[in-house]
N, C-alpha and C positions, 0 to 999 in steps of 0.2 A: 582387829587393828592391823592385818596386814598390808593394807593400805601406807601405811609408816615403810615398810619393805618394799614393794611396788614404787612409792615414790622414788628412795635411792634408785634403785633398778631405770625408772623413764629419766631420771639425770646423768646416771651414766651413760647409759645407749643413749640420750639427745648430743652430749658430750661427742662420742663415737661418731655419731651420725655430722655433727656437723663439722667435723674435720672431713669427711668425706666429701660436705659440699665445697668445703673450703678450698681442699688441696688436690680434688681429682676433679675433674672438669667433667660435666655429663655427657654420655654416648651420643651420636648425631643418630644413631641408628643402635639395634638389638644386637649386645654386645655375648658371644654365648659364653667367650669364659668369664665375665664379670658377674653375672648371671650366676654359673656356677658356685663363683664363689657366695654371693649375697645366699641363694639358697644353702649350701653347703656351713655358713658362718651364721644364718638365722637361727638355724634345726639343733646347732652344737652349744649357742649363747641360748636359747630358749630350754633346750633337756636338761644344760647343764645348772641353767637359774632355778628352774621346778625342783631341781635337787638339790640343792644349795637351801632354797628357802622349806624342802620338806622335814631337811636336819636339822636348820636353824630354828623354825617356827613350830612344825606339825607333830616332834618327834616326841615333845615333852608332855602331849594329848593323845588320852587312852583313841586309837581306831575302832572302826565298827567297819556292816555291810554298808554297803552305798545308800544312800537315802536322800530325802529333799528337806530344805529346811525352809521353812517362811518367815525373812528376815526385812520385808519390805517397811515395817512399821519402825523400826530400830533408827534411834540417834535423830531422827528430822529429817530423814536422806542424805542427810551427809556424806556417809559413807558410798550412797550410790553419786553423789555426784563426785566421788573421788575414785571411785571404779572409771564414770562415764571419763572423765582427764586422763585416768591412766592409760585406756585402750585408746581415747584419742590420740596421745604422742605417742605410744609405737607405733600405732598404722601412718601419724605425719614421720615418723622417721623410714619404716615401709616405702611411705610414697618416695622418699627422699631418693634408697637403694635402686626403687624401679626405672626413678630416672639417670641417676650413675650407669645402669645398666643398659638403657637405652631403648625399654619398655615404654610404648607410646598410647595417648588417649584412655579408653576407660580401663584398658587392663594395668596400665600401671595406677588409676584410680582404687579398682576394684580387688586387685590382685595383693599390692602394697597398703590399702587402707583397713583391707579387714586382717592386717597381721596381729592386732591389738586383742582383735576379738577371740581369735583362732588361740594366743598365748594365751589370756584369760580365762577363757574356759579350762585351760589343760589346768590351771589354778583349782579352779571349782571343782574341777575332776577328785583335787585334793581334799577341800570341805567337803564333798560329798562320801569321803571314806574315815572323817572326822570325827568321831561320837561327838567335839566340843561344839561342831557345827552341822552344814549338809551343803547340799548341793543348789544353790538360791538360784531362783527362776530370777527374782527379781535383779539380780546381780550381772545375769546373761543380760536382762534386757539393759541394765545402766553400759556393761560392757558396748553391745549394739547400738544405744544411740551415738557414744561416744567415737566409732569406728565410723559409722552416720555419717557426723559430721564432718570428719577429716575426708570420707569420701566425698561428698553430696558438694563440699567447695572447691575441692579437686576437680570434680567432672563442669562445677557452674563456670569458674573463672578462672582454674588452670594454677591459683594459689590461696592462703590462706586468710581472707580477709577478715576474719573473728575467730579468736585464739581459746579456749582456756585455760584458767593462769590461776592459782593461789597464792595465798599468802596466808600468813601465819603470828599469833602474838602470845605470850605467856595467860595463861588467867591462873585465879584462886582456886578451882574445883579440885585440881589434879591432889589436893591436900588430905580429903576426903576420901581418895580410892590414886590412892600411888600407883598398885600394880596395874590399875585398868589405864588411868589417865595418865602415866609416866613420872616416873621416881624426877631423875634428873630434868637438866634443860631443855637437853635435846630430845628425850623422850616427851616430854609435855607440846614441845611444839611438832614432833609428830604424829601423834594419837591423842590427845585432847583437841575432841572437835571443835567443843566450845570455843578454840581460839582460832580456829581456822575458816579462811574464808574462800571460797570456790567462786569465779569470775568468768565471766564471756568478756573479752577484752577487743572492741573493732576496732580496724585499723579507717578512719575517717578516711582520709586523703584518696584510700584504696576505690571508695565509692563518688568521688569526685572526678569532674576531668581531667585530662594529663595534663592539659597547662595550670589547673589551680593551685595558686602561690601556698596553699594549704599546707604544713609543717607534714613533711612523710612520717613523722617520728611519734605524733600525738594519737591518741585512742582515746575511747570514750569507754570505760568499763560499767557495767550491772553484776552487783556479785550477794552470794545470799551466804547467811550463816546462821547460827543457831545459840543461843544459848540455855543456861541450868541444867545444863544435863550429864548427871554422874551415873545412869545406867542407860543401858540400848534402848530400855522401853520405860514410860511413864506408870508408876505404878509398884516397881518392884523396888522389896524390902530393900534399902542401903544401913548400914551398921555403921557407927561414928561412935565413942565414947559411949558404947552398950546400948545406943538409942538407934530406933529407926527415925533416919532424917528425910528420909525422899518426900514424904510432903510438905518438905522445907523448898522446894526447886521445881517451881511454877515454868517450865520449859517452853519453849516458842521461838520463832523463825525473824531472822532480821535479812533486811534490807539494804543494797547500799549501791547509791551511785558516785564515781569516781573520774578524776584522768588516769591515763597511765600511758609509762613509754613503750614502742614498741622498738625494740633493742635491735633486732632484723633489719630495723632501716636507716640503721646508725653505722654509717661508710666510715671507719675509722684507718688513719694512714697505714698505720703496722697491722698485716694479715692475722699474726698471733692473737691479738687484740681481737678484734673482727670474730675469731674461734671460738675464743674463751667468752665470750659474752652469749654465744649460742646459746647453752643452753642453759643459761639464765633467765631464756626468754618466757620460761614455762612460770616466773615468778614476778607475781602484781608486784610494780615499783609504788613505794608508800609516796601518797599526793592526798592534796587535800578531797576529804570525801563525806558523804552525808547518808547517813542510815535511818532507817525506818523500822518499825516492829512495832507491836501493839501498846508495847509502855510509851510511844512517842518517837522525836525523831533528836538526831544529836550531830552536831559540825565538828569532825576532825581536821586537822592543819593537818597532818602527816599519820593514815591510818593503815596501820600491818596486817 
């Protein structure tokens, strides 16, 4: 579940980062003391999160020698498509510094987009010295496609025409296993996956002409989620009122296509306004929307 962590962590640095785009205007050219600083302020906000989160999270797990662990089967991938988001928006805030900086073409693509990656792994570094976990191959590669992306639209069109975005809703499961799926509120809607939903959110207009009367602000989302699921894997024992219940939760992958806003194309008069809406933009606005999964399909007015 440190994924729940990681998220704060990509809202605040998006936070950070887009007051940078807001109130410092980008380099015409390779700026070296801004430079300085971005490397100098990456290396200090990154050592000092990895240690933050190895007291907060890793401390109260027996350690071991470094090892691997094969955690690809776990939750419906959920988990990796929230890896894949995470390393996505630091390397789009990456890219963000390289241009403040005044870093041109693929090196600020390549150099700022795999910042996500490069943090993550120092992450995994952590699971792999974990006895609770290890070191997931599969984890680097969700890290990597997610650094991917942010590079790969960087180098095509110079910005980001397809975002990823979550969202998030209460469910029932979390009743069944509180310490895994979270006690309180805000714990269930950050570590119970069953309520969370991971999205590819296009910016339509972006792939139109410049003169098409097309709304800048509309997107078209596909986003996938999961549910019944009260352990990583299908199968293992779950205890409720002295019974084993897991082959009560018949688990499976849902579907869903949506609108949603893109917040980045919303010119609002007060510059403050305009900041604070940044990084917001990492979360699907609730619009009407229609899922799919093996039980059938179902019409939301307004789906979280």
């Amino acid at each position: 579940m440190r994924f729940a962590n990681l998220l704060i962590f990509i809202f605040i640095i998006n936070l950070s980062f887009g007051q940078v785009a807001d109130f410092w205007k980008y380099s015409d050219s390779l700026n070296e003391k801004r430079m300085k600083t971005v490397l100098i302020s990456e290396t200090v906000l990154a050592v000092s999160s990895i240690t933050v989160l190895n007291n907060i999270w890793y401390k109260d797990y027996p350690k071991s020698s470094f090892h691997f662990f094969d955690d690809s089967k776990e939750w419906l991938k959920m988990d990796k498509l929230g890896h894949a988001t995470t390393a996505y928006y630091i390397g789009l805030s990456g890219i963000e510094l390289m241009k403040w900086s005044g870093v041109k073409g693929k090196k600020q693509a390549f150099i700022g987009g795999s910042l996500g990656l490069i943090y993550l792994t120092g992450v995994e570094f952590l699971d792999g010295k974990s006895a609770q976990w290890g070191f997931s191959k599969s984890d680097i590669l969700a890290n990597t496609i997610g650094s991917a992306f942010a590079i790969g639209q960087s180098l095509a069109w110079n910005e980001q025409r397809i975002r990823f975005k979550i969202s998030a809703h209460l469910t029932s499961y979390a009743q069944f296993r509180p310490n895994l799926l979270g006690g309180t509120t805000a714990e269930r809607l950050l570590k119970d996956y069953n309520g969370q939903t991971i999205w590819l959110s296009a910016n339509i207009y972006s792939f139109l002409k410049q003169e098409s009367k097309f709304p800048k602000w509309l997107n078209l989302a596909l986003g996938i989620g999961a549910e019944n699921m009260i352990s990583g894997q299908p199968n293992t024992p779950v205890m409720y009122n002295n019974n084993d219940i897991s082959d009560l939760f018949d688990r499976y992958q849902q579907y869903y296509v949506s609108l949603d806003l893109d917040l980045t194309q919303l010119k609002l008069k007060q510059k403050w306004a305009n900041t604070l809406l940044k990084p917001f933009g990492l979360i699907k606005i609730p619009l009407p929307t229609f899922m799919f999964s093996k039980n059938g399909s179902k019409f939301y007015s307004f789906y979280f």
